[in-house]
Backbone as a ProteinNet text record, in pm:
[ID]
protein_1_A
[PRIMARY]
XXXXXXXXXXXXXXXXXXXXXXXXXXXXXXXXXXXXXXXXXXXXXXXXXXXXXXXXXXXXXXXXXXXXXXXXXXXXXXXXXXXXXXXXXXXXXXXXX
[TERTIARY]
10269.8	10235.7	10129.6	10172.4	10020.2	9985.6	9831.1	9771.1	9755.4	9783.2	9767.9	9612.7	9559.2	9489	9455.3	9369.2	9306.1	9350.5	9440.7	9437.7	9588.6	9621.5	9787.5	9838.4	9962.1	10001.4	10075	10115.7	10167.8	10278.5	10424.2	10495.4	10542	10374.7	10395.2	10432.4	10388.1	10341.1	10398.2	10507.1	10596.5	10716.3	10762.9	10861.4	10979.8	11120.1	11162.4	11260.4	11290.3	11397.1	11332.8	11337.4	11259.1	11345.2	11341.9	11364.6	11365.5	11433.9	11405	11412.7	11354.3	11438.2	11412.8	11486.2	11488.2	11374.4	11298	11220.9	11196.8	11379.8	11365.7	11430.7	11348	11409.3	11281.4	11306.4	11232.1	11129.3	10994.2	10920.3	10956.9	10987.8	11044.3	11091.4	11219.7	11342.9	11246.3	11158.7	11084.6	10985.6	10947.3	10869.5	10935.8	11082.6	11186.4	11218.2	11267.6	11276.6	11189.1	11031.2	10961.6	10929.5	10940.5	10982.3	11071.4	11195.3	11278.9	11314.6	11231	11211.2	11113.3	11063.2	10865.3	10822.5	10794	10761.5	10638.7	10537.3	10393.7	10482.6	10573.4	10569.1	10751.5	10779.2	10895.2	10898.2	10971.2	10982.1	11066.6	11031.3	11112.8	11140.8	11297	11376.9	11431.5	11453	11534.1	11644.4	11773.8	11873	11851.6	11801.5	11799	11615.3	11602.5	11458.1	11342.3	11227.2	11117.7	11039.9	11020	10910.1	10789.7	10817.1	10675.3	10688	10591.9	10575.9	10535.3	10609.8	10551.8	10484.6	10433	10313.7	10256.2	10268.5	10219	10076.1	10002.6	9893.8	9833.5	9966.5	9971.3	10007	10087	10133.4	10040.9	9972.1	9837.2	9721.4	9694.1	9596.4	9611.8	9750.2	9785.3	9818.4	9844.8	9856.2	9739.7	9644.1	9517.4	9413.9	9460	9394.2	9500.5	9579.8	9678.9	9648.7	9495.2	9515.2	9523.9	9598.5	9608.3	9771.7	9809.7	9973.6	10008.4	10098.7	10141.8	10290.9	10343.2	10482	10494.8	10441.5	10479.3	10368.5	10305.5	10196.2	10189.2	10305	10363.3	10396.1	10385.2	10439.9	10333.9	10255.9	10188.8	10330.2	10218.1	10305.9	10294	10446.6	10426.3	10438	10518.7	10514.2	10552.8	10620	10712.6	10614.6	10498.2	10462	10432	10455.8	10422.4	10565.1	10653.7	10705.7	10873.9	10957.4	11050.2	11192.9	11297.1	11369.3	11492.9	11491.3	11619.6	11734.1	11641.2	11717.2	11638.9	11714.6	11675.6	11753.9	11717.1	11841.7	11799.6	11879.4	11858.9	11878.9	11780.7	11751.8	11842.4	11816.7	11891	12080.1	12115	12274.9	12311.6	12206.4	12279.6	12271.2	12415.1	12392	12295.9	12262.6	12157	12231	12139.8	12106	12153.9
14294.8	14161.5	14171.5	14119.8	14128	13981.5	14013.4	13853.3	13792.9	13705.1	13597.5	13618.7	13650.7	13636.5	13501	13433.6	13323.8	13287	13427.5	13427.9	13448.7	13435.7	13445	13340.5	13303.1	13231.3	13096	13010.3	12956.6	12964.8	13032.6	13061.1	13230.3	13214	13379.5	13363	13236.1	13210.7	13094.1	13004.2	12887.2	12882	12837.4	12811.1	12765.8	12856.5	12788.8	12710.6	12761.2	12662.3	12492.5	12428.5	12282.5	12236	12208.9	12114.5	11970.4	11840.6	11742.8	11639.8	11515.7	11456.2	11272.9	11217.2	11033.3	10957.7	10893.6	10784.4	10714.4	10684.5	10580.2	10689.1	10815.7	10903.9	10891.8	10913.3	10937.6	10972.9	11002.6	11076.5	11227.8	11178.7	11262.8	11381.1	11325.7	11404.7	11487.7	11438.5	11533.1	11652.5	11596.4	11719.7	11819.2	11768	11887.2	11979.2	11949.3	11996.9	12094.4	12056.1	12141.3	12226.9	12194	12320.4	12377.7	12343.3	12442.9	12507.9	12490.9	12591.3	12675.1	12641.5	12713.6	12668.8	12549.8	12492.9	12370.8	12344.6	12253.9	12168.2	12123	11982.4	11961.5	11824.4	11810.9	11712.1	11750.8	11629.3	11537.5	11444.2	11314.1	11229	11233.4	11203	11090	10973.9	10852.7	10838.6	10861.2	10857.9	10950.6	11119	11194.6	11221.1	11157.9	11156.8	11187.5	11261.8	11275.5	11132.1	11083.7	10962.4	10996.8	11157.8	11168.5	11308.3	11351.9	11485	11400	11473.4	11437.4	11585	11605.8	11692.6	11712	11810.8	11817.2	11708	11764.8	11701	11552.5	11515.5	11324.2	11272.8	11380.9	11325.1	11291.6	11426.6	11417.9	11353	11321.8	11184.2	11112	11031.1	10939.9	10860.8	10987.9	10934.1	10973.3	11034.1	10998.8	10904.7	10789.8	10698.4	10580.2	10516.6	10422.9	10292.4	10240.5	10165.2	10183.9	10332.5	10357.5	10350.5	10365.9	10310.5	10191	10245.2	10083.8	10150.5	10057.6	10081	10226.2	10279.2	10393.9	10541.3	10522.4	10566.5	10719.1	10758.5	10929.1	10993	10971.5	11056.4	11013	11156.2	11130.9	11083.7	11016.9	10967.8	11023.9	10976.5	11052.6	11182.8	11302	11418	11396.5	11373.7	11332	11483.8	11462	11522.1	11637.8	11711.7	11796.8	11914.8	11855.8	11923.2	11946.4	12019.8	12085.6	12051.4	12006.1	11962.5	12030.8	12138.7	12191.1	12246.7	12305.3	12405	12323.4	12204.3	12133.5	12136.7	12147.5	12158.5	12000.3	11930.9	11804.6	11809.7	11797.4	11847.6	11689.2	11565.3	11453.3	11468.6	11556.9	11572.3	11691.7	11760.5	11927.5	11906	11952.4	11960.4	12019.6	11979.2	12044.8	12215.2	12288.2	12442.6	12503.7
11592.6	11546.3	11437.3	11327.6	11230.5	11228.5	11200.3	11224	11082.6	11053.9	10962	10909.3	10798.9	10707.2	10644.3	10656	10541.9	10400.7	10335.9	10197.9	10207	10265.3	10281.5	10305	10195.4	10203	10275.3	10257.2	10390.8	10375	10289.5	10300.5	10391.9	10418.8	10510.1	10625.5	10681.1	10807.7	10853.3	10739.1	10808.9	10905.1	10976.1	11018.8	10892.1	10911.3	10788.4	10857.2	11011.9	11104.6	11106.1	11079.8	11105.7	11197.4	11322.3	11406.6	11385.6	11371	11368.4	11496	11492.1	11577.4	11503.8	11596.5	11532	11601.3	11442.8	11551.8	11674.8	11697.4	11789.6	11917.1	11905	12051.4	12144.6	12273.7	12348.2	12364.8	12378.6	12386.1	12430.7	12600.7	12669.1	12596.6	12479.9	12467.6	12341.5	12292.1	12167.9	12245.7	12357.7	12452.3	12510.2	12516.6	12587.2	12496	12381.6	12245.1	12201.3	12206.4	12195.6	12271.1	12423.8	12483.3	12522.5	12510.6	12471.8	12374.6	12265.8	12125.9	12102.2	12162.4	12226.3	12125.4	12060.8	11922.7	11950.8	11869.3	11880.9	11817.4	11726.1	11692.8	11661.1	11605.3	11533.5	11383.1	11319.1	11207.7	11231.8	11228.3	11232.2	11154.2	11101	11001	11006.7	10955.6	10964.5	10810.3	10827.5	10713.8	10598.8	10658.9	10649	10566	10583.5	10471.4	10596.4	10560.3	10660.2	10686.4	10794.3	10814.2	10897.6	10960.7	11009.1	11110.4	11176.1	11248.4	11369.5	11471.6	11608.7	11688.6	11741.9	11778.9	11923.2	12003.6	12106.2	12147.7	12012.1	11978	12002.5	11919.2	11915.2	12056.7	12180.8	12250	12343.9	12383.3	12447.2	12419.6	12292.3	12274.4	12272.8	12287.7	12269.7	12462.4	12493.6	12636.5	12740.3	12632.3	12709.1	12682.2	12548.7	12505.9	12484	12579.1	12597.2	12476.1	12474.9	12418.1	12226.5	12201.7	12073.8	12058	12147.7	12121.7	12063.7	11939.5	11844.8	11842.6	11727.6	11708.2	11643.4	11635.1	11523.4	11590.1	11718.5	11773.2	11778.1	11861.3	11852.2	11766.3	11632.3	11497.6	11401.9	11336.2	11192.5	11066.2	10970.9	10879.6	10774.4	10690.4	10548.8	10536.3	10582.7	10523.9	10395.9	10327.9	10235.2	10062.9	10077.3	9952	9990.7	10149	10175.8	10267.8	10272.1	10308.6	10265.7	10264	10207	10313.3	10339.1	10414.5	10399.4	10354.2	10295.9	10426.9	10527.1	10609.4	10772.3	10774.9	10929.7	11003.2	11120.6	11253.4	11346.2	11368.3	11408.8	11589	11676.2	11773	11823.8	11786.9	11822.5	11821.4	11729.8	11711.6	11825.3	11828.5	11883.4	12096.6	12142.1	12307.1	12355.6	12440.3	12530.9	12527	12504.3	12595	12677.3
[MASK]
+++++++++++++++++++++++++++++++++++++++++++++++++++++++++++++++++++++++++++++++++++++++++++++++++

């Protein structure tokens, strides 16, 4: 295993598989996803375009601070200037495992 360096790029160190899944999925079904990929987050795509990352992260603060839940609560917004969509696997289309 070599460890990731500071000065190295982030094309050293990305995931190029992107997992996606749909806004209007489950929580549930984005936590299964991520663990059954051994993966911290997903992108979440609506009519093929990115609308946001959902995140181990977001899930756990979010359900340890209830009254921060809104319509849009479980997914950061806007990847759009930051990320590359070329090679996604849509975790919402594909059978279960």
């Amino acid at each position: 295993m070599t460890l990731t360096k500071t000065e190295d790029k982030v094309r050293a160190v990305m995931t190029r598989r992107v997992v996606t899944i749909k806004p209007d999925a489950p929580v549930r079904k984005a936590l299964q996803a991520m663990i059954r990929k051994d993966i911290g987050s997903l992108l979440v795509v609506k009519n093929k375009e990115p609308v946001g990352i959902i995140t181990e992260r977001d899930v756990t603060r979010r359900s340890l601070h209830p009254a921060r839940v809104g319509r849009e609560a479980f997914h950061s917004q806007s990847p759009r200037n930051s990320l590359s969509t070329r090679k996604c696997t849509s975790e919402s289309r594909r059978p279960h495992q």
